[in-house]
Wavefront OBJ file of the C-alpha trace (Angstrom):
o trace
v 8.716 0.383 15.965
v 8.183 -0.455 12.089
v 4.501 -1.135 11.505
v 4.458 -2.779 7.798
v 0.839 -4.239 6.325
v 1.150 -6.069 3.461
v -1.527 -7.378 0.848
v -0.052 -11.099 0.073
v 0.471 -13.673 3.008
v 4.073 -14.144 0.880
v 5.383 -10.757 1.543
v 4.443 -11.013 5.666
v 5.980 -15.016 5.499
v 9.197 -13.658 3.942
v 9.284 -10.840 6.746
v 8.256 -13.786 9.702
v 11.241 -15.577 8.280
v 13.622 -12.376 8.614
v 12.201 -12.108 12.586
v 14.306 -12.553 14.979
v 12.309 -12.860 18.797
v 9.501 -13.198 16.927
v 6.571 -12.986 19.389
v 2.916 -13.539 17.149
v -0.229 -11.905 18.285
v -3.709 -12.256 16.885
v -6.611 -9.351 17.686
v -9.783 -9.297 15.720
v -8.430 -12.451 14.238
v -5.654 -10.491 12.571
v -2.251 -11.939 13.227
v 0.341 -9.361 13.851
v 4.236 -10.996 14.136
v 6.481 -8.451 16.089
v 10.001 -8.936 16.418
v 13.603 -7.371 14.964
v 15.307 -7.191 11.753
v 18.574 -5.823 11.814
v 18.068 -5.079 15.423
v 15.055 -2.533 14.278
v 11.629 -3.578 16.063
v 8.859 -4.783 13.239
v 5.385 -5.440 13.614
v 3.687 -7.056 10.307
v 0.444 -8.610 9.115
v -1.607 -9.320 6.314
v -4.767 -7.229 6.296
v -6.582 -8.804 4.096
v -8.717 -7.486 0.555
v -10.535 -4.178 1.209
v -10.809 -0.629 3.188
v -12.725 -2.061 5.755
v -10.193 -4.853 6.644
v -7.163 -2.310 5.722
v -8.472 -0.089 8.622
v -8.992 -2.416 10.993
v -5.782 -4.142 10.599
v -4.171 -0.250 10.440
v -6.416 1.169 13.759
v -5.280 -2.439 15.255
v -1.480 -1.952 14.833
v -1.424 1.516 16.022
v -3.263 0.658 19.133
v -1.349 -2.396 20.009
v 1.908 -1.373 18.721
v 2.265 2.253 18.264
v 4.676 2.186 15.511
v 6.407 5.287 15.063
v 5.051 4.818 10.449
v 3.614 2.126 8.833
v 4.435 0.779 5.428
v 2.028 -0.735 3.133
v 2.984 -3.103 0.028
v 1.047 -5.220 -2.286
v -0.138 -5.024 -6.012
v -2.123 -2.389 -7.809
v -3.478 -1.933 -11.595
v -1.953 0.693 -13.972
v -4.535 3.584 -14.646
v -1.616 5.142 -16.822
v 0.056 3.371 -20.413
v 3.447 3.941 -19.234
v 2.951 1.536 -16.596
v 4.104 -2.293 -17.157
v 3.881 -5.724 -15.137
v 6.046 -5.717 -12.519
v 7.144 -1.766 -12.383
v 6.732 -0.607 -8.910
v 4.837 2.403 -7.855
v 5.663 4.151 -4.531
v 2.970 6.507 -3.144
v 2.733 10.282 -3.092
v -0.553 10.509 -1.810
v -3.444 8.191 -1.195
v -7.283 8.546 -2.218
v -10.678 6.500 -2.068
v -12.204 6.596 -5.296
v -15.276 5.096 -4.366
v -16.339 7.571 -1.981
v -19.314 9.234 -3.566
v -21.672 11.733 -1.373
v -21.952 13.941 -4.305
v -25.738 13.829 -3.960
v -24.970 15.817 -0.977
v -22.913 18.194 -3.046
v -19.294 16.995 -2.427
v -16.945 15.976 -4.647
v -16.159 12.476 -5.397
v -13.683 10.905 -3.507
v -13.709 13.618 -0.558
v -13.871 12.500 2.830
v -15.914 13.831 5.641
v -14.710 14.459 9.159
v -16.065 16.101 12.062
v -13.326 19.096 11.796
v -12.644 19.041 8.001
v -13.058 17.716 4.534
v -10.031 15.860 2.487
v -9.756 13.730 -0.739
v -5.965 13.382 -0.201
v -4.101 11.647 1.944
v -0.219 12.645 2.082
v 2.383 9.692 2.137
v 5.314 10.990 4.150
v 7.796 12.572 1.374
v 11.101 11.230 3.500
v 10.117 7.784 3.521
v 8.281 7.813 0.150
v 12.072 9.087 -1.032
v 13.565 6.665 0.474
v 11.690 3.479 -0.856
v 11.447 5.346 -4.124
v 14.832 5.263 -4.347
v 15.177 1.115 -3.277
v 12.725 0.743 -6.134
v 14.758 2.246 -8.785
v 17.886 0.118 -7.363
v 15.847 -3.194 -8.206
v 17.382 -5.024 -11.312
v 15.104 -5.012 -14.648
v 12.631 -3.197 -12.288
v 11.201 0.691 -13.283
v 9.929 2.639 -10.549
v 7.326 5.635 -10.354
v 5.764 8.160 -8.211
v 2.451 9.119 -7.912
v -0.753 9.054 -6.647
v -2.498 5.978 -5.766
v -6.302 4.959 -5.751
v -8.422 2.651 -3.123
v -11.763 1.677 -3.894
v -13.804 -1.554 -2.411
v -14.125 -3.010 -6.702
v -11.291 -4.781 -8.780
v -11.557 -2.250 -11.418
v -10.586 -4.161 -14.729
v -12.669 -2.056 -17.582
v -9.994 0.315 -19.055
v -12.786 3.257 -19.389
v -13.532 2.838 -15.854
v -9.770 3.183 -15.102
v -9.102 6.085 -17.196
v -12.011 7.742 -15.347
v -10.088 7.390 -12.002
v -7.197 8.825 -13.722
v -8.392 11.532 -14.817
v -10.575 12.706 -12.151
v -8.000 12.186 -9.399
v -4.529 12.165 -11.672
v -3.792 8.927 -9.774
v -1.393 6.267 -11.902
v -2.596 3.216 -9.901
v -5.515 1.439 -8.049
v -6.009 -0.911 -5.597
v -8.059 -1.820 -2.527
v -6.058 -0.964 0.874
v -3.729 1.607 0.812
v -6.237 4.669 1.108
v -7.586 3.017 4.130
v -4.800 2.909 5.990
v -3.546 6.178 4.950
v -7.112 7.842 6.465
v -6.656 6.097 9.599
v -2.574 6.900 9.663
v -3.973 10.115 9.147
v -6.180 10.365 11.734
v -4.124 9.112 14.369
v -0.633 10.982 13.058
v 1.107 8.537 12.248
v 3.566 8.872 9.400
v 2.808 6.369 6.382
v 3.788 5.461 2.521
v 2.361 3.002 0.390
v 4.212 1.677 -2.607
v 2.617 -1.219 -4.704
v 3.947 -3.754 -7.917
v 2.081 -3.451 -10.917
v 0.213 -6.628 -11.242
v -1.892 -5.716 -14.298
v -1.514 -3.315 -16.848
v -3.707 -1.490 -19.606
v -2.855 -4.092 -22.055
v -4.576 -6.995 -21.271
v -1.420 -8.209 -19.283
v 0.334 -9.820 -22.089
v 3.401 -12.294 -21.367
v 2.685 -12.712 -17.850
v 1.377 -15.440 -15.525
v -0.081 -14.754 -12.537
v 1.843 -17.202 -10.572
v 4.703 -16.134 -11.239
v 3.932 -12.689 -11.097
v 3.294 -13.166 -7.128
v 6.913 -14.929 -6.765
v 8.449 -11.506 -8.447
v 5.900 -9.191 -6.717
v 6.700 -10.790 -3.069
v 10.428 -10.838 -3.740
v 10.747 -7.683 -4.963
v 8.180 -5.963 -1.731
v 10.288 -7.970 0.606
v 13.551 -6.715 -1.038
v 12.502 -3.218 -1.026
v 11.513 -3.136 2.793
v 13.864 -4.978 4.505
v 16.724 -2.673 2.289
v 14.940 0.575 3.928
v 14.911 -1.460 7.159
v 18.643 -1.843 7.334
v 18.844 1.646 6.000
v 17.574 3.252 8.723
l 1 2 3 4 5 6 7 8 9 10 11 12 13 14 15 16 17 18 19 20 21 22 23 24 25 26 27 28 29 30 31 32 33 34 35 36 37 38 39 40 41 42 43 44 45 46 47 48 49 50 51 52 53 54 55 56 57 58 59 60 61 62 63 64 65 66 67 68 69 70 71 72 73 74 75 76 77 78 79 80 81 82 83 84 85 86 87 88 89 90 91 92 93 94 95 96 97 98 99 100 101 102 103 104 105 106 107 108 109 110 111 112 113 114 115 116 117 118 119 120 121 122 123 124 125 126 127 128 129 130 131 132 133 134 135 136 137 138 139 140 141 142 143 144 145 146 147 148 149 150 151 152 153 154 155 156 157 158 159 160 161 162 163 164 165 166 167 168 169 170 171 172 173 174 175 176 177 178 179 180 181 182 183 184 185 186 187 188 189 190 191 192 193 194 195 196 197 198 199 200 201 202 203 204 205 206 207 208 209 210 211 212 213 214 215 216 217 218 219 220 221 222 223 224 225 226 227 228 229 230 231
């Protein structure tokens, strides 16, 4: 089973529309749509903005579905120049930004368990490969790898953007994918999280946001139903 969670209601409509047996579920008012494309069994849903709703939505899946990895797509802003609208970032590892106990003498961003203490989160390198690879095969599309950045804030100042880069050497942020990669973690299950680049460090110049959702669905889609028939 193919758990994918996706961050626009586009990218889990295109997937529905793929389905074929396509049986839809709802827990913790989460919709999940299960069924096969290219005669591989996929589970998908929209998680909604946020850790908190990325986790649930993640913890949900794997206790409902047990997919063997989960996939998560969406958007993300560039913390690095090289990064343009568009350009597609695929996930080495995944972090929470916003995590601050350092009152308490951590670092920033490190997480606390019972058993241990981690900042990073490791996408798995086959699959991270894999959709790299899909990415760089998309027409007028360039594709990176790196780490990405959760935090529960739209972070639009630059400063506050280069901060996260340079503290954590992560190329783009969002607010999702670190979630589910602590609770993929967690519960061993393989991940990767690749995003499109939906704003940039220039002020987003020659792009609408409209039709930067049509490109950013299309291209998400793309990607993950090519690794889906790759497999």
């Amino acid at each position: 089973m193919i758990g994918i969670i996706c961050a626009l209601a586009l990218e889990v409509d295109g997937l529905k529309s793929m389905m074929d047996n396509r049986l839809d579920m709802e827990y913790a008012n989460i919709k999940f749509s299960m069924g096969t494309i290219e005669g591989k069994s996929v589970v998908a849903a929209e998680c909604g903005v946020g850790k908190v709703n990325a986790a649930m939505c993640a913890q949900l899946m794997i206790d409902k579905y047990k997919p063997d990895f989960i996939i998560n797509s969406g958007v993300a802003g560039a913390l690095v120049d090289d990064l343009r609208i568009c350009d597609m970032v695929v996930g080495t590892e995944v972090l929470q930004h916003d995590m601050n106990a350092s009152a308490l003498g951590d670092p920033i961003g490190e997480i606390t368990f019972p058993d241990a203490n981690r900042i990073y989160f490791p996408c798995d390198e086959a699959i991270a490969k894999k959709i790299f690879k899909l990415c760089e095969g998309i027409e007028d599309a360039h594709a990176f790898m790196g780490r990405i950045a959760s935090g529960d804030l739209f972070v639009s100042r630059r400063s506050k953007r280069a901060r996260i880069n340079i503290r954590f050497d992560a190329i783009a942020c969002e607010m999702e994918g670190g979630a589910i990669g602590h609770v993929c973690f967690r519960n061993n299950v393989p991940f990767c999280v690749f995003r499109v680049i939906s704003d940039d460090l220039n002020k987003n110049q020659g792009m609408d946001f409209k039709d930067f959702c049509g490109i950013a669905g299309t291209r998400s889609i793309l990607v993950i139903s090519d690794f889906i028939k790759s497999l």
